[in-house]
N, C-alpha and C positions, 0 to 999 in steps of 0.2 A: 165570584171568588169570595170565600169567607177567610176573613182574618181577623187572628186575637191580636190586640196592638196594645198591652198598656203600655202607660209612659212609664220610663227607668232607660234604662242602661244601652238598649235595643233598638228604641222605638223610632227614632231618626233613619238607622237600615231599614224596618219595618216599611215604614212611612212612604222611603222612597219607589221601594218596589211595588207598593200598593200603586203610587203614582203611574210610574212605570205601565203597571198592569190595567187604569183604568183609561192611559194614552192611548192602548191597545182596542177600547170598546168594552173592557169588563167591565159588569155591575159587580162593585166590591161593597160588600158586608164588611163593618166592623163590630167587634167587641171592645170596648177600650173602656175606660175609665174618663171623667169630665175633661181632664188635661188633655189625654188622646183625642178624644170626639172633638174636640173646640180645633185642635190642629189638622183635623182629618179630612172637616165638616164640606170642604168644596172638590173634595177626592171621593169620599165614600156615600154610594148610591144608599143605604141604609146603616144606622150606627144604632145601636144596644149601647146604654151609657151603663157602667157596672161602678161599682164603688169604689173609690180609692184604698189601696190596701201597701202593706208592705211588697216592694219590690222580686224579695224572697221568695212569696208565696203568688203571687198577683197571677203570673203561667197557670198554677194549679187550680187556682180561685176562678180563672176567667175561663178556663176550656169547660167549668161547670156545665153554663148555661148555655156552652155554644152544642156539647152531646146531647140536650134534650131539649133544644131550640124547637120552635113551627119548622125552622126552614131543614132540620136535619130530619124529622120525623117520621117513623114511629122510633119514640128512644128504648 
């Protein structure tokens, strides 16, 4: 499972479900920002730290590098 998690407003439902989902046997992938990753860190099988940004923008910012990741590729 690939998940974009930054911290804001969200990331708690995010979080849980990720939870949830790595209960199940999923290897979950995150994108998150340093806040994210540090809370993620014994949930997600691999984490991409991205940079802290405005909440605003942070969705738009962080699905960047998740469309032209290794693991999405060819982008």
């Amino acid at each position: 499972m690939i998940a974009i998690a930054p911290s804001g407003p969200l990331f708690e439902k995010t979080a849980s479900n990720l939870q949830e989902a790595a209960a199940r046997g999923a290897q979950v992938i995150v994108f998150s920002d340093a806040l994210g990753a540090a809370k993620l860190a014994g949930i997600a099988t691999e984490t991409i730290v991205l940079p802290s940004v405005d909440p605003f923008v942070a969705p738009i910012l962080h699905a960047i590098p998740c469309s032209c990741s290794p693991i999405t590729w060819p982008c």
